[in-house]
N, C-alpha and C positions, 0 to 999 in steps of 0.2 A: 504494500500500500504506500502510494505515496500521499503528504499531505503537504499542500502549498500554504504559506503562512504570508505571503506578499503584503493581504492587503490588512492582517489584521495582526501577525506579528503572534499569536498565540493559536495553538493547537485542536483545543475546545475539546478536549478528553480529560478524565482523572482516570487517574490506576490505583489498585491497592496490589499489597505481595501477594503471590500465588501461594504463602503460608505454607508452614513444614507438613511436611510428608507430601510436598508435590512433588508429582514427576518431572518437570520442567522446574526448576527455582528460578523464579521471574517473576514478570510484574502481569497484572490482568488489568485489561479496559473495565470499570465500575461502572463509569458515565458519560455519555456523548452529547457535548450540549449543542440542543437544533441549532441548525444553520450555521455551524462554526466551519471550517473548514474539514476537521475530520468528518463531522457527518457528509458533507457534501461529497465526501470521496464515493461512499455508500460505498465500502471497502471495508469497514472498522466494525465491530460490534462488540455489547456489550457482553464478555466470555471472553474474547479472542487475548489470548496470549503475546507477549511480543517478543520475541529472541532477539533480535538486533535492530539498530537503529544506524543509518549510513555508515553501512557494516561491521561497526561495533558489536561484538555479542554483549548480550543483558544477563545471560546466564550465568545462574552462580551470585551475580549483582545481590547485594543487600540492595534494599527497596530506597533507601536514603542517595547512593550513590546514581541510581538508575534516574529519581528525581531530578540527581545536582547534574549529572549529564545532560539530559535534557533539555534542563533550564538554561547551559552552556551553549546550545545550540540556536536557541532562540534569541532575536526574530530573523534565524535565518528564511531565505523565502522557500526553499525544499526541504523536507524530511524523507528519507525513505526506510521502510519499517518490513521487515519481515513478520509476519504472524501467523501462528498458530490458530486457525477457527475452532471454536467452544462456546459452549452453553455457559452460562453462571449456574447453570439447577446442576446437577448430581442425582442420579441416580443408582439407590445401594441397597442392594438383599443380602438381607441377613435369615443366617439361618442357626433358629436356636430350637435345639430338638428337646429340651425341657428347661426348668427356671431354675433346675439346679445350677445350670450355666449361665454365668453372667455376660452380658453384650459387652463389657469393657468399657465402658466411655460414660461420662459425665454430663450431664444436663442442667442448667441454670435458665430459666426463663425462655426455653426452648433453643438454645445457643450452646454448641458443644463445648465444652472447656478443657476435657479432659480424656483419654484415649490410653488405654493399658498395651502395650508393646505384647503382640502374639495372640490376642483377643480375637473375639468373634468378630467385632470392629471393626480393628484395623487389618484382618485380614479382608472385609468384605468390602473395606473403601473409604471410611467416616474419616471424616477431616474436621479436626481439632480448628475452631474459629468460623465455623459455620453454623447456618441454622435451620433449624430442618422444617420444613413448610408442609409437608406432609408425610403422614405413616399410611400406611395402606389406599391411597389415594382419597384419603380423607384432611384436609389441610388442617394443618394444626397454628394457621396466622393467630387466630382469635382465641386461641385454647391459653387456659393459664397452665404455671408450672407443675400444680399438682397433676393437674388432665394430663400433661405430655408424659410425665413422670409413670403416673397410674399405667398407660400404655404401653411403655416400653418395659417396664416392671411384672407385666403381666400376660403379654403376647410369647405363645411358642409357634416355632415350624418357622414359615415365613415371614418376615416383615420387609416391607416396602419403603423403604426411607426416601424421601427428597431434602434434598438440602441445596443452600448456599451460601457465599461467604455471608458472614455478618451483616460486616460494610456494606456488602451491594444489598441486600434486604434493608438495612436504614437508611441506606440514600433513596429504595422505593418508595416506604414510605416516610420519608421526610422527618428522618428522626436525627438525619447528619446531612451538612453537606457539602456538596464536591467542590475539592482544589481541581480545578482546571489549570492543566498546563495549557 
């Protein structure tokens, strides 16, 4: 993707980390604000991954440096961006064959916190800093923490998790909001 920054000198995307235990360690599009130049690429979305930036790799980057690069580059009038296409949702089955077995992972207000190495979990996918929008195609936005709790505490066989990062669920709805490079 390339994005032209001529006539406005700024990007019009915010990123957060792709957060540990990704496959890629880099930075993710969060937000594309209308009419900036990235969205006019119609190139960019929100998921997609970025590995390099005018063929610098990002990979590996702590999310600070990936920022201060960036913002080094700016206002030049071209960027050019490698990226990886993705969803911000996640989709993860777990399979718990009774409640003697625990899922391995921690819940706060429907926001993962916590993740036990070799679990049901993290072998099936759950990423620590996400928040899971739905369990068995039932969305849990509006559900309190007891409700999400109750269900994951009590389901065996299959479960159906959605999730995504935090960040990009607060910036929907409007509980944070975006630095736009």
């Amino acid at each position: 993707a390339v994005v032209s920054t001529q006539s406005t000198g700024a990007l019009g995307f915010a990123l957060i980390s792709s957060g540990p235990g990704s496959i890629i360690p880099t930075v993710i599009v969060s937000s594309i604000r209308p009419a900036s130049p990235a969205y006019k690429t119609e190139l960019l979305n929100v998921g997609n991954q970025l590995l390099e930036i005018n063929g610098r790799s990002l990979v590996g980057l702590s999310y600070e440096a990936i920022i201060s690069y960036i913002r080094s580059l700016l206002p030049s009038t071209k960027i050019e961006m490698q990226v990886v296409p993705g969803s911000p949702v996640l989709v993860i089955e777990l399979i718990r064959p009774d409640l003697k077995y625990p899922l391995g992972f921690s819940v706060k207000d429907g926001h993962i916190t916590t993740l036990v190495r070799g679990s049901i979990g993290e072998r099936a996918g759950v990423r620590v800093g996400h928040r899971i929008i739905a369990i068995n195609g039932e969305s849990t936005v509006t559900l309190d923490h007891d409700s999400i709790a109750g269900i994951l505490l009590s389901e065996t066989g299959k479960l159906l998790l959605k999730t995504m990062p935090s960040q990009i669920f607060n910036l929907m709805l409007g509980l944070e909001e975006p630095e736009y490079l």
